[in-house]
KOLMARPA-587060 format. One record per residue (C-alpha): z, x, y. Coordinates in Angstrom, 2 decimals, padded with zeros to 5 digits. Example, Ala and Ser with C-alpha at 12.3 -4.5 7.8 and 13.67 -1.06 7.14 Angstrom:
<nodes>
<node c3="007.80" c1="012.30" c2="-004.50"/>
<node c3="007.14" c1="013.67" c2="-001.06"/>
</nodes>
This chain:
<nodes>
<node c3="-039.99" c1="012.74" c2="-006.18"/>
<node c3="-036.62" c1="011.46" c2="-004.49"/>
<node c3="-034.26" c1="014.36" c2="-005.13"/>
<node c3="-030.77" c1="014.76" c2="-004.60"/>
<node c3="-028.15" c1="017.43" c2="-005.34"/>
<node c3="-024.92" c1="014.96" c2="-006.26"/>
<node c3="-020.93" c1="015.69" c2="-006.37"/>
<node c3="-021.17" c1="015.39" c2="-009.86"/>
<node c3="-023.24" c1="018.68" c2="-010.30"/>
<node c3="-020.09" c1="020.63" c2="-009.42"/>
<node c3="-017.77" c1="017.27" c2="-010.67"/>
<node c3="-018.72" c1="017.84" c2="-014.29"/>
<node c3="-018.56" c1="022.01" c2="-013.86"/>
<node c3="-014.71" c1="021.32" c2="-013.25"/>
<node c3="-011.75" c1="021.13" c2="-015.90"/>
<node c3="-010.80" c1="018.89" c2="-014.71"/>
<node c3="002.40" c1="007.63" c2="-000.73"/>
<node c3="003.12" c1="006.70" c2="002.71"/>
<node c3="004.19" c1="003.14" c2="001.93"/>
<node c3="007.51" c1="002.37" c2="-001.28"/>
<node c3="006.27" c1="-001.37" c2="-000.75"/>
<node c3="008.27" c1="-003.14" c2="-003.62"/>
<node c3="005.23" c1="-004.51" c2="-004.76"/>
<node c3="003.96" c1="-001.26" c2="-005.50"/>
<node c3="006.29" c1="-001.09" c2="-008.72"/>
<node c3="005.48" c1="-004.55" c2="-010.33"/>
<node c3="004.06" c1="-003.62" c2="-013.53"/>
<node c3="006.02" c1="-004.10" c2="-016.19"/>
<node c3="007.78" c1="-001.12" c2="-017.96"/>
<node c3="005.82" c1="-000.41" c2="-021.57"/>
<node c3="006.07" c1="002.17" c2="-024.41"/>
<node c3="002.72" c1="003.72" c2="-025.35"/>
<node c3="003.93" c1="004.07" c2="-029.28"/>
<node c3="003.51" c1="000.22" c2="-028.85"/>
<node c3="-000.28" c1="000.38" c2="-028.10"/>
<node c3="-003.49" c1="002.46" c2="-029.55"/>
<node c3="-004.56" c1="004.84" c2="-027.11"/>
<node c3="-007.92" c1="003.51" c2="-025.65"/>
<node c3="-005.73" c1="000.24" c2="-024.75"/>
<node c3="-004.89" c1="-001.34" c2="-021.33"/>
<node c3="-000.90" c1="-000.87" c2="-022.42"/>
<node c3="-001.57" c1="002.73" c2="-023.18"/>
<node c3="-003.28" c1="003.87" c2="-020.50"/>
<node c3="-001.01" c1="001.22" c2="-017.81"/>
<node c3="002.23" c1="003.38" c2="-019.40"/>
<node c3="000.54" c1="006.69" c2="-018.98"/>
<node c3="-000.47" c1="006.02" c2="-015.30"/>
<node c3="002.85" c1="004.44" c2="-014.40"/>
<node c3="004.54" c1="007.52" c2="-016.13"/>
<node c3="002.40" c1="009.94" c2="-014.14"/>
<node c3="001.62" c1="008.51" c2="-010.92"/>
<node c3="003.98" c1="006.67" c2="-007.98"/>
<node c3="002.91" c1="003.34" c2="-005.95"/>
<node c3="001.12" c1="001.57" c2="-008.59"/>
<node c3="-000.09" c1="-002.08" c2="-008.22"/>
<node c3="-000.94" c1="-004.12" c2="-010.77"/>
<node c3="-003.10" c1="-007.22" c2="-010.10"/>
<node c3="-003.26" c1="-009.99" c2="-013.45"/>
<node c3="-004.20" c1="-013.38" c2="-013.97"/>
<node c3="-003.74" c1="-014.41" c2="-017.12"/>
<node c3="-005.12" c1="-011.63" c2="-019.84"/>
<node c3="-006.97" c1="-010.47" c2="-016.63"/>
<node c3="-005.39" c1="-006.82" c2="-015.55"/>
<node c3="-006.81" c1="-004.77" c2="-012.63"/>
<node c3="-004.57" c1="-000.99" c2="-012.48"/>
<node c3="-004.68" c1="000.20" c2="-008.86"/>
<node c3="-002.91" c1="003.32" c2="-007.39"/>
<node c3="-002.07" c1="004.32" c2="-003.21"/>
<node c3="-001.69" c1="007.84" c2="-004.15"/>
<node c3="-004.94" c1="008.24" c2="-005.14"/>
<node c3="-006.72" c1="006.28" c2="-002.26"/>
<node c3="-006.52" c1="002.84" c2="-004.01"/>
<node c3="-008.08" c1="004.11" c2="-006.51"/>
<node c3="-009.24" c1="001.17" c2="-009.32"/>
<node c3="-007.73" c1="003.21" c2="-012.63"/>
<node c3="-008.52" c1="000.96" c2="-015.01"/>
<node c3="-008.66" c1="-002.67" c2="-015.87"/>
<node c3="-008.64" c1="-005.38" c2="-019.49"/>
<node c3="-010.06" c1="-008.62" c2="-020.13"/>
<node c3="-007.63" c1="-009.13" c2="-022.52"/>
<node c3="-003.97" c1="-008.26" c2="-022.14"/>
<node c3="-001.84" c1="-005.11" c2="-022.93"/>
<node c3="-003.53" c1="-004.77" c2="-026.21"/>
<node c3="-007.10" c1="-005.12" c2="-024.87"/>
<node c3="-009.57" c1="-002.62" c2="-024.12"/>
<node c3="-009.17" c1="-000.23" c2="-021.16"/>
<node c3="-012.45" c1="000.10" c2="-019.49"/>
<node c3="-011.84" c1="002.79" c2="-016.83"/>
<node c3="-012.19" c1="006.99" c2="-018.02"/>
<node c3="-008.71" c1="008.75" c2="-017.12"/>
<node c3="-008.18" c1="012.66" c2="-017.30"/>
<node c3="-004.74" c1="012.72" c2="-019.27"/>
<node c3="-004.44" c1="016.43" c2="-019.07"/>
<node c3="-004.72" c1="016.85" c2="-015.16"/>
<node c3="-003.12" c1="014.03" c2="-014.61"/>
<node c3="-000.12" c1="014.48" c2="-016.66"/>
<node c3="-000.12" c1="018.16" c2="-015.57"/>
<node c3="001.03" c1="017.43" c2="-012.13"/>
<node c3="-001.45" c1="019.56" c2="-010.74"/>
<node c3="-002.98" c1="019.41" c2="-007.64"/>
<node c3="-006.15" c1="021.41" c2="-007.66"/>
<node c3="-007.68" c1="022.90" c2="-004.66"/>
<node c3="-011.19" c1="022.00" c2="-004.11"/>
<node c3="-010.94" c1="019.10" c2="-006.14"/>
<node c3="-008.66" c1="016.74" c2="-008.19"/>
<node c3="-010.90" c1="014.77" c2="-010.99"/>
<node c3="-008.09" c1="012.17" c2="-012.27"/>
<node c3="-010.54" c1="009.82" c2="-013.41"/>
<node c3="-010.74" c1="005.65" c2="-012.48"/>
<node c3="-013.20" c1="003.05" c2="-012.65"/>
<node c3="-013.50" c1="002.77" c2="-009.18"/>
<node c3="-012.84" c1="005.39" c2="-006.47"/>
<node c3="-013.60" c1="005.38" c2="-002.72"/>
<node c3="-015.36" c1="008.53" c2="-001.21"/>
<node c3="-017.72" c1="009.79" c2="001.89"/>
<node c3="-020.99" c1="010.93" c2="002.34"/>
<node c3="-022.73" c1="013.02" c2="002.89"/>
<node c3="-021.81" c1="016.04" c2="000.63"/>
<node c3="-024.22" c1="018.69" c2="001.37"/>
<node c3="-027.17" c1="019.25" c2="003.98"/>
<node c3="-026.63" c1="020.38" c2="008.00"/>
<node c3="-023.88" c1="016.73" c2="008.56"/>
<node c3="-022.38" c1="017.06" c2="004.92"/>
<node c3="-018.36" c1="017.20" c2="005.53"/>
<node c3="-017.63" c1="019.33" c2="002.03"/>
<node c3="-018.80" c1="022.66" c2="003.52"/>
<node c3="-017.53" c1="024.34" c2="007.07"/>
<node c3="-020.14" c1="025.26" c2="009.59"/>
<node c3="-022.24" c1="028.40" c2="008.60"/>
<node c3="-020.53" c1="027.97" c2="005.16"/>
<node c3="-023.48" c1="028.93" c2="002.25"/>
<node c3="-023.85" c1="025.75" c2="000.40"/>
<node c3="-022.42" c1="026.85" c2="-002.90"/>
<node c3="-019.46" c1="026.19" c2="-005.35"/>
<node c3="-016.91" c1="028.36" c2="-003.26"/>
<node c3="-017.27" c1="026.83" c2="-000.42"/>
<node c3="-017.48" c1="023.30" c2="-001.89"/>
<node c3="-014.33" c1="021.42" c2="-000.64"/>
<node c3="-013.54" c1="017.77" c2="-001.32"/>
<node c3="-011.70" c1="016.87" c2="001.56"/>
<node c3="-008.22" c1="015.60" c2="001.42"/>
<node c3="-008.59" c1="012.29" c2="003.05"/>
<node c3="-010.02" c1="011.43" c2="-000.37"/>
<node c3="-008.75" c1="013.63" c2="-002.78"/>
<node c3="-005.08" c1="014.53" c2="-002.66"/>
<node c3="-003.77" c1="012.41" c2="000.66"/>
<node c3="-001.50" c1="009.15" c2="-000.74"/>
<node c3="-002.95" c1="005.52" c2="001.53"/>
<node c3="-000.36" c1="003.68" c2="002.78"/>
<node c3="-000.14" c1="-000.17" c2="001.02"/>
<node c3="-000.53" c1="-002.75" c2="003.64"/>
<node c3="000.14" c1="-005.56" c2="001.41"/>
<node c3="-000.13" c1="-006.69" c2="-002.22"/>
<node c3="000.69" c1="-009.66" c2="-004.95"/>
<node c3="-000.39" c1="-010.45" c2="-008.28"/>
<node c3="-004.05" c1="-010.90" c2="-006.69"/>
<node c3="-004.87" c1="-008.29" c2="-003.85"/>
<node c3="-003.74" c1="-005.20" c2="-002.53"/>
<node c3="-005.17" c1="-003.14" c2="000.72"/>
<node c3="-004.57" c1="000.41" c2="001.59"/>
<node c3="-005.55" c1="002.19" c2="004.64"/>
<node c3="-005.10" c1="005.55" c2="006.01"/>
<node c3="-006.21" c1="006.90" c2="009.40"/>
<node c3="-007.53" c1="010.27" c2="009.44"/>
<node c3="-010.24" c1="012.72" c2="010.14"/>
<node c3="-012.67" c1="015.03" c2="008.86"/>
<node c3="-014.87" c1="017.27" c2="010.62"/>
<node c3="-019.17" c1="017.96" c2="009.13"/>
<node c3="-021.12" c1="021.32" c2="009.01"/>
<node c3="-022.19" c1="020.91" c2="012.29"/>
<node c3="-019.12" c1="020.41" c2="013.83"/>
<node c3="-019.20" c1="016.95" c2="014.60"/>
<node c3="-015.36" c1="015.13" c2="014.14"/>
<node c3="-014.59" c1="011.66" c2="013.05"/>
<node c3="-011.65" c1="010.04" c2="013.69"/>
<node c3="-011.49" c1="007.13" c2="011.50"/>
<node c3="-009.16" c1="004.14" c2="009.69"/>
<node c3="-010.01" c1="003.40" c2="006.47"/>
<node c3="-009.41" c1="000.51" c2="005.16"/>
<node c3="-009.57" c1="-000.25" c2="001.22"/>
<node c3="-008.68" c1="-004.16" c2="-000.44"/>
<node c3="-009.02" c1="-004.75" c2="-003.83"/>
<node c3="-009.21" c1="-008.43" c2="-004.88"/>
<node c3="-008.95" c1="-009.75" c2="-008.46"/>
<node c3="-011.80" c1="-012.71" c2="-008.96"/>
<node c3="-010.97" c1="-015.56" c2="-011.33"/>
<node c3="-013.68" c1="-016.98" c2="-013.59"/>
<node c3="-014.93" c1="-019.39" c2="-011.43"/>
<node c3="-015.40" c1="-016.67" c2="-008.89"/>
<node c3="-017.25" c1="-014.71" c2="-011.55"/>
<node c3="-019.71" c1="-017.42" c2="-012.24"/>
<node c3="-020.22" c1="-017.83" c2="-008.71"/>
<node c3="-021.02" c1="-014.25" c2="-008.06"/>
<node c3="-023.86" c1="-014.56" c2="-011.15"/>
<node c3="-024.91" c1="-018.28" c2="-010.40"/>
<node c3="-024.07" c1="-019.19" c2="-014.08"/>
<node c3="-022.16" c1="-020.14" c2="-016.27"/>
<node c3="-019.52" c1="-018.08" c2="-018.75"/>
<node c3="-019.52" c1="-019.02" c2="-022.21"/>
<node c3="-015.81" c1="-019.94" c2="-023.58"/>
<node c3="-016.00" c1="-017.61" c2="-026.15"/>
<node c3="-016.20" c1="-014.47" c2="-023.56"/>
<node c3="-013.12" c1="-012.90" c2="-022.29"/>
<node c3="-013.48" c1="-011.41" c2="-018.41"/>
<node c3="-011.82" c1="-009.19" c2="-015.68"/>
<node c3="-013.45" c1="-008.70" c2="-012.82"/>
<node c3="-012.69" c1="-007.25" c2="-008.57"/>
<node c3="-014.11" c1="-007.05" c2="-005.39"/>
<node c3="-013.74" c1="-004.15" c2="-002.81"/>
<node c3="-014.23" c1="-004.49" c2="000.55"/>
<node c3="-014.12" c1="-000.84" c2="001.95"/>
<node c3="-014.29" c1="-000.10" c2="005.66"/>
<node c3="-014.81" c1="002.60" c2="008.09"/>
<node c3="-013.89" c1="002.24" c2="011.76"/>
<node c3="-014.87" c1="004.91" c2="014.74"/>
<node c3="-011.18" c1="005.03" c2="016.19"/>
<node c3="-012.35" c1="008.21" c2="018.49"/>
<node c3="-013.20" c1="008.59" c2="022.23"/>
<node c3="-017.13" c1="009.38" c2="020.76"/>
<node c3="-019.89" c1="007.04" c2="019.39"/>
<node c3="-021.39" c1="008.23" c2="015.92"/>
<node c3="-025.13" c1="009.16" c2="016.11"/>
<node c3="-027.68" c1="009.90" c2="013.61"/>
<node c3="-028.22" c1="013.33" c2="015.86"/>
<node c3="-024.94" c1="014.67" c2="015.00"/>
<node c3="-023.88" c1="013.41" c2="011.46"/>
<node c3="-023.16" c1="009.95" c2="009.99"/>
<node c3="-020.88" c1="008.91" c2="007.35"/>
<node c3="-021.62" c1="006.89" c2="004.48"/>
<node c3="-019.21" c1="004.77" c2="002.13"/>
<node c3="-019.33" c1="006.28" c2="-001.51"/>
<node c3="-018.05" c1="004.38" c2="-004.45"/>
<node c3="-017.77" c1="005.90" c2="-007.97"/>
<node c3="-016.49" c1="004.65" c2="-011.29"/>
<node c3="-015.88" c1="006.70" c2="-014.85"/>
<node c3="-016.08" c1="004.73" c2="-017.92"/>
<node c3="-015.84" c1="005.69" c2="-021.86"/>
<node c3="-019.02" c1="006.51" c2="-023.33"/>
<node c3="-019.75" c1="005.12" c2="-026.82"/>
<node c3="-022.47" c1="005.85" c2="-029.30"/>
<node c3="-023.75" c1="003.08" c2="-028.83"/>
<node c3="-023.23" c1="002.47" c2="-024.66"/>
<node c3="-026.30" c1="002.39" c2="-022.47"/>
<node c3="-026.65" c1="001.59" c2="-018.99"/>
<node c3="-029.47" c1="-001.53" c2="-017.70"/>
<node c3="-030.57" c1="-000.86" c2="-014.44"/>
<node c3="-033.07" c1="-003.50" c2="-013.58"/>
<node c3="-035.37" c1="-002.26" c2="-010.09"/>
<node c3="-038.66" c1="-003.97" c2="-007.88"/>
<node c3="-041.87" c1="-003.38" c2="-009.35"/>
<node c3="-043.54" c1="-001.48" c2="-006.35"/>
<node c3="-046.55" c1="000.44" c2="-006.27"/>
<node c3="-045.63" c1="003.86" c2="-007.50"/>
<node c3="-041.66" c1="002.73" c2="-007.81"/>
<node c3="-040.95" c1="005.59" c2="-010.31"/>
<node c3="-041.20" c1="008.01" c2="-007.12"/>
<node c3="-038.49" c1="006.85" c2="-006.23"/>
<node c3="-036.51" c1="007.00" c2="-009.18"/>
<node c3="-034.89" c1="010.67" c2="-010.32"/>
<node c3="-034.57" c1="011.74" c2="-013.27"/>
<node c3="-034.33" c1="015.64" c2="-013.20"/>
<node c3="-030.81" c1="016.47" c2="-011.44"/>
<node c3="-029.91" c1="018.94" c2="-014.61"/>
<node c3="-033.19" c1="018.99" c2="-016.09"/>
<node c3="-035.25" c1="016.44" c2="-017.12"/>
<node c3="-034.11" c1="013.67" c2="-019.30"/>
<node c3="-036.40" c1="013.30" c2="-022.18"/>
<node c3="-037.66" c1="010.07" c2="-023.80"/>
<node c3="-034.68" c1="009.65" c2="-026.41"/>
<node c3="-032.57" c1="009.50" c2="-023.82"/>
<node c3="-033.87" c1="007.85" c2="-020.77"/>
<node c3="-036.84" c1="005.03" c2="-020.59"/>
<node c3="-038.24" c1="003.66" c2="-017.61"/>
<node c3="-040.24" c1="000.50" c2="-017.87"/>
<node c3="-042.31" c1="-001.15" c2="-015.44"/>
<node c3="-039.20" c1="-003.10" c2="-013.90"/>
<node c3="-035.89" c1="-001.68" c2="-015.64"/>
<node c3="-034.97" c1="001.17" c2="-016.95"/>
<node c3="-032.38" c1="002.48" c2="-019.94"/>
<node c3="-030.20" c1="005.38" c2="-019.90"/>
<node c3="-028.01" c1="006.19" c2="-022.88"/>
<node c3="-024.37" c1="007.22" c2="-022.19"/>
<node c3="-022.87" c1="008.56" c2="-025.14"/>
<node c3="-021.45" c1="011.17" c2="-023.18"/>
<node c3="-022.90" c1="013.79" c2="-025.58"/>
<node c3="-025.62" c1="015.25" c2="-023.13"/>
<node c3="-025.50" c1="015.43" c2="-019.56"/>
<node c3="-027.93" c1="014.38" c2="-016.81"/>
<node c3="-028.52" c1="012.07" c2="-014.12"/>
<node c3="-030.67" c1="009.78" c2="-012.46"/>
<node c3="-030.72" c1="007.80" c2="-009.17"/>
<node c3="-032.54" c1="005.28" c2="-007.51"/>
<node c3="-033.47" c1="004.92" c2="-003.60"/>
<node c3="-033.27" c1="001.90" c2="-001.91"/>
<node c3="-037.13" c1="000.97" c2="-002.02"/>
<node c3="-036.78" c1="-000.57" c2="-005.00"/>
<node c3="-033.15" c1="-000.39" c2="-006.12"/>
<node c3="-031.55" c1="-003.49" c2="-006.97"/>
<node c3="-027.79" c1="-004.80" c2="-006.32"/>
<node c3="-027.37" c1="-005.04" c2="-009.91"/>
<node c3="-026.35" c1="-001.94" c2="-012.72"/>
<node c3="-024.69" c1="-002.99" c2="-016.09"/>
<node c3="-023.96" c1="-000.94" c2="-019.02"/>
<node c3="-023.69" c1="-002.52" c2="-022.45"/>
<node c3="-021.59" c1="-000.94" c2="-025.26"/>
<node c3="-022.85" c1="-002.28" c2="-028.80"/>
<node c3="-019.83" c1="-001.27" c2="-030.88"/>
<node c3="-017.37" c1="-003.09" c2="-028.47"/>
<node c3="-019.55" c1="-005.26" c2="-027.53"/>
<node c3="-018.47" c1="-005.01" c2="-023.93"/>
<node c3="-020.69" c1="-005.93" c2="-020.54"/>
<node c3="-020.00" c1="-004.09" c2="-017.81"/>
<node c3="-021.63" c1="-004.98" c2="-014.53"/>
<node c3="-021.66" c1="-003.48" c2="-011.19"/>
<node c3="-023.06" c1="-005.37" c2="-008.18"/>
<node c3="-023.56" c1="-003.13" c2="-004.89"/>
<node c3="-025.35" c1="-003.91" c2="-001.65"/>
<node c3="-028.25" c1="-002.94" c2="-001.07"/>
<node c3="-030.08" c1="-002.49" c2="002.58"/>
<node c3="-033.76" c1="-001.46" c2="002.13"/>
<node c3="-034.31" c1="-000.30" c2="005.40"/>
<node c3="-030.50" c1="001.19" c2="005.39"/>
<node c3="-030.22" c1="005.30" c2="006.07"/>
<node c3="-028.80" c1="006.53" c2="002.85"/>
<node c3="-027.41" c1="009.91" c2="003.31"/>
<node c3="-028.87" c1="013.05" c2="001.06"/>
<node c3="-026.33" c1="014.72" c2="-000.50"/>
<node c3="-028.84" c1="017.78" c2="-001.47"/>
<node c3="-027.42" c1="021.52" c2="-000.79"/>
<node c3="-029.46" c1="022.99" c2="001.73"/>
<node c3="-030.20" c1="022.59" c2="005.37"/>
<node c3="-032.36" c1="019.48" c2="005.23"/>
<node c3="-035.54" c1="017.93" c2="006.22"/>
<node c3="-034.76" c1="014.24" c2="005.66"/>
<node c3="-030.85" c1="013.67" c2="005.69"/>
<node c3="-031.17" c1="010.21" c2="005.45"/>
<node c3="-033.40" c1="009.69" c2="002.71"/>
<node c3="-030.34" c1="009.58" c2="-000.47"/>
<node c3="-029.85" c1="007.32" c2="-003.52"/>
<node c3="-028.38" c1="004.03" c2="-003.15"/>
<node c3="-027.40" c1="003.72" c2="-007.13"/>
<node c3="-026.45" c1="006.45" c2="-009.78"/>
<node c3="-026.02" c1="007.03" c2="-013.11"/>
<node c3="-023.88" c1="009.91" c2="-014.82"/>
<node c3="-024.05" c1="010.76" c2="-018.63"/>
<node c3="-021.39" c1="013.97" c2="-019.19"/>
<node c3="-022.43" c1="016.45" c2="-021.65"/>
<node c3="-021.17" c1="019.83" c2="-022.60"/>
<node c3="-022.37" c1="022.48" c2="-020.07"/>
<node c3="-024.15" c1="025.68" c2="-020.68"/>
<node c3="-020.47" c1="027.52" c2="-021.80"/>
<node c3="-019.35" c1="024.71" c2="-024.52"/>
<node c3="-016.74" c1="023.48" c2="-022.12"/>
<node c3="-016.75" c1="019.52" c2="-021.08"/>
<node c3="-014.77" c1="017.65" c2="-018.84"/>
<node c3="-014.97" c1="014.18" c2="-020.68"/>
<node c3="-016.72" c1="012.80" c2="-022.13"/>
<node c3="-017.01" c1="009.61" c2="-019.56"/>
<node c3="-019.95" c1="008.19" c2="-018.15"/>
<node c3="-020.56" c1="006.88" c2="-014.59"/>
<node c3="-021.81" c1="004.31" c2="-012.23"/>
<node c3="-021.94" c1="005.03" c2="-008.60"/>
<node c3="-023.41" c1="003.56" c2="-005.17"/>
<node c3="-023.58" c1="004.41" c2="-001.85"/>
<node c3="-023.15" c1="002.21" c2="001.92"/>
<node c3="-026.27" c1="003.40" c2="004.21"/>
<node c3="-024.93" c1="005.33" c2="007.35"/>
<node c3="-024.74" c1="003.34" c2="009.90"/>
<node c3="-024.43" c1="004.56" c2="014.04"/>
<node c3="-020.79" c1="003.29" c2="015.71"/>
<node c3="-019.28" c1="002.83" c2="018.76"/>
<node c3="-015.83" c1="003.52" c2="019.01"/>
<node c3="-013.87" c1="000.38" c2="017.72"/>
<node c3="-016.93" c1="-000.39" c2="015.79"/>
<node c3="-016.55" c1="-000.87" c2="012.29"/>
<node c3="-018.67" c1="-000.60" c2="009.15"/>
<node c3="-017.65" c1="-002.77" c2="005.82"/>
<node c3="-019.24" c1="-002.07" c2="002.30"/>
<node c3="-018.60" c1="-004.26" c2="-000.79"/>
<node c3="-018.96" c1="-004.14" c2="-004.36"/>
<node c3="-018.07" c1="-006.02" c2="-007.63"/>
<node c3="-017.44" c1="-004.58" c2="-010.83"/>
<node c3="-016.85" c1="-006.92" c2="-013.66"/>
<node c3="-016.39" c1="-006.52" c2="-017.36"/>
<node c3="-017.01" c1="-009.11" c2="-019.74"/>
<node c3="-016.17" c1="-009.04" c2="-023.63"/>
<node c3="-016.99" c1="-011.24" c2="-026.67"/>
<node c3="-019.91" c1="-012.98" c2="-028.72"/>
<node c3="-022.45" c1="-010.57" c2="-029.00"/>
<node c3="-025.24" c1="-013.79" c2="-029.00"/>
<node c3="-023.92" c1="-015.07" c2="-026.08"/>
<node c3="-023.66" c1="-011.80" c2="-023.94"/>
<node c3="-027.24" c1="-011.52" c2="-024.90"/>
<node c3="-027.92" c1="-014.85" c2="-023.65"/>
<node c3="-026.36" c1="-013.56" c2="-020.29"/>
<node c3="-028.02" c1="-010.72" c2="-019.89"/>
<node c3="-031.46" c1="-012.37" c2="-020.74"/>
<node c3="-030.34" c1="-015.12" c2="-017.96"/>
<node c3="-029.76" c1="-012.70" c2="-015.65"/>
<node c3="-031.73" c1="-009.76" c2="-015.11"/>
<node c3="-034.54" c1="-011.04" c2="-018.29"/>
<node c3="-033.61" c1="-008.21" c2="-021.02"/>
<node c3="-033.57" c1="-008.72" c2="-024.86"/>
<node c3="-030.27" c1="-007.01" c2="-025.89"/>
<node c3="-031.85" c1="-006.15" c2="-028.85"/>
<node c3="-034.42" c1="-004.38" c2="-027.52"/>
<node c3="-031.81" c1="-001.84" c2="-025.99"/>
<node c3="-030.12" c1="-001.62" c2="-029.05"/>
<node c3="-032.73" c1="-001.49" c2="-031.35"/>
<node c3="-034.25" c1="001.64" c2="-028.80"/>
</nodes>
């Protein structure tokens, strides 16, 4: 069995700029008395309240929340207007605490950029001879607590960068600009992304990130001494009714490389894997995990919440023959044998406490070897799409050849 040891195993265990670009304050100033809490208006006050450099990309109803102090961080995001839904997870108590925790600052956000690997002999969240355990864990600051500097943004884009480095278990030291853009899509891009065609009676935001990693050092990167690996993760609202689709190739003996065990293994009421897709209910009332390698992972993830009837989709890139860095905690055999897509469900832990409830969606660039001056770009589009219940089903039949109702019904 593919096995990993994820962030999220010490994540979930937790209670938890450089640039005044005028652009950075061009959200509109709200009361959140005006709007339920759950909304886009709510949580867009809240953030703006709590947080500096905010952008806020819109087209139409269309709202995409974005942050520089938290790395160009994606917050959250609505398909329909101050008084729509807000589809990202936020942690209102840390971040309205002001705190800044030590190892590790879990604010929350649809989409947030982070590194691999984070355990094993190249991991760069535990010092050299460190043991690999929760003391010793350290997110590092380049993307945790240090504010990117806005290179430019309007109503449809924004990019951050911030030039930095960080330093693995076995010593090795990358120097490296990172450079983050956020772009808001428009229907027609949408469509053109699925090859079809959205119904009129469907309301949609979606983005694309391009994320990139450059070797600005005096040292090529090799495989010998540590690689790094681009590592995007998004928190969403759980539901009662929420479960996340991932559809994956049919290969001989493709449930070996599928994990399911990360916290336990995730029984039948909770987690079914079919021949070519598999469902994972995220109510956010029991916690596990699951992952799938790039054999027969797929660059396509979507959740589906019944009660909202909300369609979330996430489409990564996937390399097959890409190195995908293993994240396990221990000195390691194969460090480049790691999940390409993730799933998170939080649940209370062993003492009653709970940091949610939120569920997740993650994926991971492969780790590529480069030159100084090289660069490596990752991209990824997360959409959310909101409506007729018939005619999301129709979409999600069209496009990866699931009955809704057979995930409901389940």
């Amino acid at each position: 069995m593919h096995k990993l040891f994820p962030f999220s195993i010490l994540l979930f265990t937790l209670i938890a700029c450089n640039n005044t670009n005028n652009n950075s304050s061009n959200m509109q100033t709200t009361n959140d008395s005006n709007f339920e809490k759950g909304s886009y208006g709510y949580d867009a006050n809240f953030i703006k309240n709590h947080t500096k450099n905010i952008i806020e990309l819109q087209n139409g109803d269309a709202k995409v929340l974005l942050c520089a102090d938290y790395q160009g961080r994606v917050f959250t995001s609505t398909a329909d207007g101050d008084s729509g839904i807000s589809f990202g997870w936020l942690n209102y108590n840390l971040l309205s605490s002001g705190e800044k925790k030590k190892q590790f600052n879990p604010v929350g956000g649809e989409e947030r950029f982070w590194l691999g690997p984070e355990g094993g002999q190249y991991s760069i969240y535990f010092k050299k001879d460190d043991p690999f355990d929760y003391p010793h864990w350290q997110v590092p600051a380049l993307i945790d607590t240090i504010p990117y500097k806005i290179e430019q943004s309007d109503k449809n884009s924004a990019k951050f960068s911030l030039t930095a480095s960080v330093t693995n278990y076995s010593n090795k030291t990358f120097n490296l600009e990172i450079t983050r853009t956020i772009q808001l899509l428009d229907k027609n891009a949408i469509e053109q992304k699925l090859n079809t065609t959205i119904p009129g009676n469907i309301k949609s935001v979606a983005y694309e990130s391009n994320n990139q990693i450059k070797n600005v050092g005096n040292s090529a990167w090799n495989k010998d001494s540590g690689l790094l690996s681009i590592w995007l993760a998004g928190m969403f609202a759980p539901s009662e009714d929420a479960k996340v689709i991932i559809p994956f190739s049919p290969i001989k003996n493709a449930h070996h490389f599928i994990t399911d065990d990360y916290f336990g293994k995730i029984d039948s009421s909770r987690l079914i894997v079919k021949d070519s897709v598999l469902y994972f209910r995220c109510d956010g009332k029991s916690r596990g995990k699951i992952g799938l390698a790039p054999e027969v992972a797929k660059p396509f993830v979507c959740s589906y919440d019944f009660k909202k009837n909300v369609l979330t989709i996430v489409i990564p890139e996937v390399h097959t023959d890409g190195n995908y860095v293993n994240s396990k905690w221990e000195l390691q055999k194969e460090p480049y044998k790691g999940d390409v897509i993730n799933s998170y469900n939080d649940g209370p832990l062993a003492d009653g406490s709970q940091m949610g409830p939120f569920f997740e969606i993650e994926s991971s660039s492969p780790a590529r070897e480069l030159k100084p001056g090289e660069t490596q770009e990752y991209h990824q589009t997360t959409m959310h799409l909101q409506g007729d219940y018939n005619s999301l089903k129709s979409l999600v039949q069209q496009l990866i050849h699931v009955d809704l109702d057979d995930v409901k019904n389940w």
